[in-house]
LUMKEDO-144605 format. One line per field, with one value per residue (C-alpha): x, y, z. Coordinates in pm, 1 decimal. Example, Ala and Ser with C-alpha at 12.3 -4.5 7.8 and 13.67 -1.06 7.14 Angstrom:
<recs>
c1: [1230.0,1367.0]
c2: [-450.0,-106.0]
c3: [780.0,714.0]
</recs>
This chain:
<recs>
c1: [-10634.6,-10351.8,-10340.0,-10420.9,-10180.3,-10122.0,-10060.6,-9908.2,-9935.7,-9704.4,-9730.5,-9460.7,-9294.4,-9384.2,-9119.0,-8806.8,-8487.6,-8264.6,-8006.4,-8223.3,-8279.0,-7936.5,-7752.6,-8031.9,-8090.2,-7737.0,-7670.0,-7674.3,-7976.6,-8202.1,-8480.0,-8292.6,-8107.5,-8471.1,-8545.7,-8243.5,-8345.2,-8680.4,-8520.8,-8272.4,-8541.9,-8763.6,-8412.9,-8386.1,-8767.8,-8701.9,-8430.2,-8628.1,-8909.2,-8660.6,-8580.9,-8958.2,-9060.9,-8845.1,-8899.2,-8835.6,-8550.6,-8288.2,-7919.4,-7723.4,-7464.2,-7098.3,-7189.7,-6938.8,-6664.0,-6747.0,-6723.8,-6431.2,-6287.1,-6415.5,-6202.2,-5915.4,-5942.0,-5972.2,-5689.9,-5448.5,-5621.0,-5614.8,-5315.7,-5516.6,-5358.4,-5348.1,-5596.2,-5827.7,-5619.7,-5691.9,-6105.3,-6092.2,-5932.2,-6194.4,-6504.7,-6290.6,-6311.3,-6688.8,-6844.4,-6915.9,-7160.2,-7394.5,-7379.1,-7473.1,-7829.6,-8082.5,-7939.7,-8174.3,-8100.0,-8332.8,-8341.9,-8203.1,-8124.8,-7786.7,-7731.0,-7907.5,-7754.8,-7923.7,-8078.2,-8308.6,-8411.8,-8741.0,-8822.3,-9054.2,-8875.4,-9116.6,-9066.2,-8757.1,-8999.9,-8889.0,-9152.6,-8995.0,-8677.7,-8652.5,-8509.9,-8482.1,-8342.9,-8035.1,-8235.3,-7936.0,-8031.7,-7757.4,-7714.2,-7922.6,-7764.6,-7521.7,-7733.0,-7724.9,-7381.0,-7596.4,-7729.0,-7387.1,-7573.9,-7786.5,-7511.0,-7277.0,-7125.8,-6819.3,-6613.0,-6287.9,-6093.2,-6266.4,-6606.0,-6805.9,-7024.5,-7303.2,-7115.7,-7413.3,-7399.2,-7304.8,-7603.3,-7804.4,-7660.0,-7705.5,-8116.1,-8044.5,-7970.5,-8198.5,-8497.3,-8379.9,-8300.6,-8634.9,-8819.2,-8680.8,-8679.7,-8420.6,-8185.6,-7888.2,-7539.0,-7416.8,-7690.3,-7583.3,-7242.0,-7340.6,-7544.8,-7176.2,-6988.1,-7256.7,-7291.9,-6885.3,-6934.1,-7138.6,-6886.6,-6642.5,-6928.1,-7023.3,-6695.6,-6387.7,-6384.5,-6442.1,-6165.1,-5858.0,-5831.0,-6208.1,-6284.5,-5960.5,-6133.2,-6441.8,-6354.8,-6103.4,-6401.4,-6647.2,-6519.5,-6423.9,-6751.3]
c2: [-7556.1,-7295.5,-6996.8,-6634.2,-6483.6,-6107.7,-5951.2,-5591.9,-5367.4,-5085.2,-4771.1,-4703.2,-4390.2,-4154.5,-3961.4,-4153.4,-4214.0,-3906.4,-4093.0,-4050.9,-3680.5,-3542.5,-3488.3,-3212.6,-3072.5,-3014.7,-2843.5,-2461.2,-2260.0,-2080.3,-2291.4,-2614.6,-2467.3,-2386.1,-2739.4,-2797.0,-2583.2,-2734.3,-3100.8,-2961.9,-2839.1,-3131.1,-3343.3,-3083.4,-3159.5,-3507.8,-3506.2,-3242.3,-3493.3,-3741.0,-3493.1,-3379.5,-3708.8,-3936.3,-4286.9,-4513.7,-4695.4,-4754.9,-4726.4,-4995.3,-5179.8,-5081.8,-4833.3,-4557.3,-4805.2,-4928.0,-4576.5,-4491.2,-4821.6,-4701.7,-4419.1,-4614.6,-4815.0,-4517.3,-4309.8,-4650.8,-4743.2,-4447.7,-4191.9,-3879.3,-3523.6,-3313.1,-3172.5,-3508.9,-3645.8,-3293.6,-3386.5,-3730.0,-3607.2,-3311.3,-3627.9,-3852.3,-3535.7,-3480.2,-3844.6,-3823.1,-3571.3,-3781.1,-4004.8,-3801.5,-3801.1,-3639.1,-3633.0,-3853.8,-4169.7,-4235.6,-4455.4,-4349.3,-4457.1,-4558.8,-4577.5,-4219.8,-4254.0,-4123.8,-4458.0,-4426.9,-4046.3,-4037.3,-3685.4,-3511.9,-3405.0,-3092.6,-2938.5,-3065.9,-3220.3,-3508.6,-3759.2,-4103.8,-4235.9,-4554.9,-4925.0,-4902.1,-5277.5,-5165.7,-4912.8,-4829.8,-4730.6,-4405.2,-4081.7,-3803.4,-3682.5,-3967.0,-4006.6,-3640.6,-3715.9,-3808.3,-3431.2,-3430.6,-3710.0,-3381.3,-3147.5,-3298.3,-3589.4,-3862.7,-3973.7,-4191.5,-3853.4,-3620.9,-3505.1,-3186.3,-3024.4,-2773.9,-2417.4,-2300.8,-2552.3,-2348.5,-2121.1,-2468.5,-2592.6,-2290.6,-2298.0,-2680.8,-2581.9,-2246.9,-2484.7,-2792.2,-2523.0,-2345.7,-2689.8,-2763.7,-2475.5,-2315.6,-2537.4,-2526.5,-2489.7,-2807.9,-3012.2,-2811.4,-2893.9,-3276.5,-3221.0,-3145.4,-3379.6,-3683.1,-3525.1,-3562.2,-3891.4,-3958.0,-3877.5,-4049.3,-4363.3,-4312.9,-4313.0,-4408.6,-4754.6,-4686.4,-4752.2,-4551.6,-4288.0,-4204.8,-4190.0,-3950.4,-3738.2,-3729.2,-3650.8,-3374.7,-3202.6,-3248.0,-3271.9,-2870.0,-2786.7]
c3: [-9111.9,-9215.8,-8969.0,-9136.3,-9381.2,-9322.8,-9662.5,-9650.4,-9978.9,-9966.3,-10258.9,-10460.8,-10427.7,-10722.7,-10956.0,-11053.1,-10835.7,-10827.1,-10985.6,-11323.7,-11307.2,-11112.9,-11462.9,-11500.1,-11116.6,-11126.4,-11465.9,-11472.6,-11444.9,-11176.9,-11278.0,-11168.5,-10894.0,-10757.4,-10747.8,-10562.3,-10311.1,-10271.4,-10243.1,-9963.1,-9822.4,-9786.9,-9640.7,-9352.2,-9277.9,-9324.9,-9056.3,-8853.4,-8763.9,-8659.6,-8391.3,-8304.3,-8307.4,-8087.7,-8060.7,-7760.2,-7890.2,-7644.8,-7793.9,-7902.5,-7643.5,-7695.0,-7990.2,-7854.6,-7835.0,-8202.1,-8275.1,-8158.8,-8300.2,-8663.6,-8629.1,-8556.8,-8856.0,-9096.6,-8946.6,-8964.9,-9365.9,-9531.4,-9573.8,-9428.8,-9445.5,-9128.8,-9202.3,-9225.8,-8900.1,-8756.5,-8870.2,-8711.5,-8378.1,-8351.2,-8441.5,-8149.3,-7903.9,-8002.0,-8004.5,-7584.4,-7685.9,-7885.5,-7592.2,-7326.1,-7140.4,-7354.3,-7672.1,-7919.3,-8038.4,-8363.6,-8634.5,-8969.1,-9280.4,-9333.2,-9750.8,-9842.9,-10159.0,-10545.1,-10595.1,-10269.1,-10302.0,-10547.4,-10630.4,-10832.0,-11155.6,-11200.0,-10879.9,-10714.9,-10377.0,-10217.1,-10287.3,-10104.2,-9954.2,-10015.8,-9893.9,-9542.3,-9523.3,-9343.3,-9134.4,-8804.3,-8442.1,-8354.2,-8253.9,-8427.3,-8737.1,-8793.0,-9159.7,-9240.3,-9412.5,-9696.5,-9797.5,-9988.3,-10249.1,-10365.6,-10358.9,-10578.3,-10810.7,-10648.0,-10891.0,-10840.3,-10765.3,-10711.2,-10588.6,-10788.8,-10624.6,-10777.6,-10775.0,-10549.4,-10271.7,-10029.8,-10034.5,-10103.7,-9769.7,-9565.9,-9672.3,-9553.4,-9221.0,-9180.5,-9241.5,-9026.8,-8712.4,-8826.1,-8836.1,-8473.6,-8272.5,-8056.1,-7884.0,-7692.8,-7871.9,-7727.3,-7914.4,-8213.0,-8196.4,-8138.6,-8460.4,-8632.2,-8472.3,-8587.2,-8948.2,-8961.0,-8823.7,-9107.5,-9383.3,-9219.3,-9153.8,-9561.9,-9723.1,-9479.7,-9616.0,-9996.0,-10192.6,-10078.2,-10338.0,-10361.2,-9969.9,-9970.7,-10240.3,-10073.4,-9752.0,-9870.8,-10042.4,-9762.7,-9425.4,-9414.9,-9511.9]
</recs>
């Protein structure tokens, strides 16, 4: 006799990718700009109950060497400015911090990209992230690189964000620190040093002249 089949029925996530409606979040207008808001928003609440919530997940072997290795590779593959080099020595300097004692090691998603955000085109909520195949084990905010997929559009040479995205990312961060409660300034500073990380993670191997566009619009942020 066969043993017993587990079957596992997972919903879909309702409202369509953001890919589909980011043309229209993004055009002018307070109404859109609201829903912007709203998605940010949601992200920082997303990321927030990473923190709250910490799994017991021990960290990867080796991961800070890796790291540091990664930064290597950029640096010597793509023809940074000072600035960038200047970006990537600061990230270098930092990454000891994500590895100390206490700090939180989660899993994230590691390809928040337009095509795995579903949102709800009438009100701007996050209603599913999606395909979590490539899930990775790392230091907290590592994946919050990927608030910049709401914030903008990449193309080969450039990348455009929405003329309000500063104010976007500062409600961003006032509801992530609200979500989380007070901490210490060295856990915020690891929180920068992983979300730099992260751009460098996302887009230091794309092809040369887009990761230099993207990076040059979003590390200095």
């Amino acid at each position: 006799m066969p043993g017993d089949v587990h079957v596992y029925v997972l919903g879909l996530a309702p409202g369509p990718a953001y890919c589909r409606v980011r043309r229209q979040f993004l055009a002018p207008g307070v109404g859109m700009e609201q829903r912007l808001y709203r998605i940010v928003e949601d992200f920082a609440r997303f990321f927030a109950s990473a923190w709250n919530n910490r799994p017991a997940v021990e960290q990867p072997p080796g991961l800070l060497e890796e790291y540091y290795e990664f930064l290597d590779q950029v640096s010597q593959r793509l023809p940074l400015s000072e600035r960038l080099l200047a970006k990537v020595d600061e990230v270098r300097q930092g990454l000891p911090l994500l590895f100390r004692p206490g700090y939180p090691v989660v899993v994230q998603h590691d390809d928040l990209l337009e095509n795995n955000i579903h949102v709800d085109e009438a009100t701007g909520r996050v209603t599913g992230i999606v395909d979590w195949a490539d899930a990775i084990i790392a230091p907290f905010g590592v994946s919050i690189a990927g608030l910049e997929t709401v914030l903008g559009v990449q193309t080969l040479t450039s990348w455009h964000l929405h003329a309000s995205h500063y104010s976007i990312r500062q409600r961003f961060w006032e509801t992530f620190y609200g979500e989380i409660g007070d901490i210490s300034e060295e856990d915020r500073r690891s929180i920068e040093v992983a979300r730099l990380f992260g751009l460098f993670w996302t887009h230091g191997f794309d092809e040369k002249v887009r990761a230099i566009a993207a990076l040059e619009a979003l590390c200095p942020l």
